[in-house]
C-alpha positions in Angstrom: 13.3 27.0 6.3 9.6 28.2 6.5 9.2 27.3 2.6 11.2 23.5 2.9 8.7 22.6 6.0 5.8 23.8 3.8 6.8 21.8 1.1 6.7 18.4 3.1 3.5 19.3 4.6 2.3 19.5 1.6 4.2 16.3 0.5 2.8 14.7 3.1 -0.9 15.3 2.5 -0.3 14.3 -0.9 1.3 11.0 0.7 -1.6 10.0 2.6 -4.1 11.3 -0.4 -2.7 8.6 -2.2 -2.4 6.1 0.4 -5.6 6.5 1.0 -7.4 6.1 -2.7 -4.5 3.0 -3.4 -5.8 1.6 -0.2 -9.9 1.7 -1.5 -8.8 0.4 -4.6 -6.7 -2.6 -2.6 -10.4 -3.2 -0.6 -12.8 -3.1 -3.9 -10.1 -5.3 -5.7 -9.7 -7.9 -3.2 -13.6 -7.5 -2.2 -14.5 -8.5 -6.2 -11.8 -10.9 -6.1 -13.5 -13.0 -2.8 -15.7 -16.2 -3.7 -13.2 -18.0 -6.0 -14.1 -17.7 -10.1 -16.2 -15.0 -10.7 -18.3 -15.0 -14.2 -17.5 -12.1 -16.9 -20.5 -10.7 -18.2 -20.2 -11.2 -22.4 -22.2 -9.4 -24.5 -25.7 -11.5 -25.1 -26.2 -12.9 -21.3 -23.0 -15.5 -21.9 -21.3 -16.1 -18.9 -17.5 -17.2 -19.1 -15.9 -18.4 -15.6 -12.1 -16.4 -14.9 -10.1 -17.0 -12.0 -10.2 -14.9 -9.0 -7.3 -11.9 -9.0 -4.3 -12.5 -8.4 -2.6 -10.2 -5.4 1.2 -10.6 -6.7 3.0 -12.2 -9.8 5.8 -13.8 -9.5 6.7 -12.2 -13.3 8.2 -8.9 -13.4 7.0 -7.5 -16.2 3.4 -9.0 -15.1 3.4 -7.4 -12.0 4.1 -4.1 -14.2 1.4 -3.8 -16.1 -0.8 -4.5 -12.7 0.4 -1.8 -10.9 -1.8 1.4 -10.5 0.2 4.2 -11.6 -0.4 7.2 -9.1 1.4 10.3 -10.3 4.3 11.3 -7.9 4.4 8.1 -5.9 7.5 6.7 -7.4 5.6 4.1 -9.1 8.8 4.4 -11.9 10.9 2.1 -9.4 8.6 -1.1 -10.6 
């Protein structure tokens, strides 16, 4: 019993770890994303105009490849 409520303590830090970095990452994402097009940088001071991030895809497979993956956070269900 001792080990089992060890091991979700432990489970839970881990939890909250990760909540915790995915939610900084959410912040700088959307905080880059703010002001509409943003110019990418090319190589010899060209500027090309992209649209601002998208939050969520209505694609699947899209919304896939946008996902952070975080070891042990059951990203495999997406």
């Amino acid at each position: 019993m001792r080990e089992q409520n060890r091991l979700m303590r432990q489970r839970q830090r881990d939890l909250e770890e990760q909540n915790t970095l995915l939610s900084r990452l959410l912040h700088e994402r959307n905080e880059r994303a703010k002001g509409g097009a943003v110019a990418l940088q090319l190589p010899g001071g060209c500027q090309q105009p992209r649209p601002p991030l998208i939050a969520l895809s209505l694609n699947p497979q899209a919304a896939v490849l946008s996902m952070p993956k975080v070891p042990h956070m059951g990203t495999e269900i997406w």
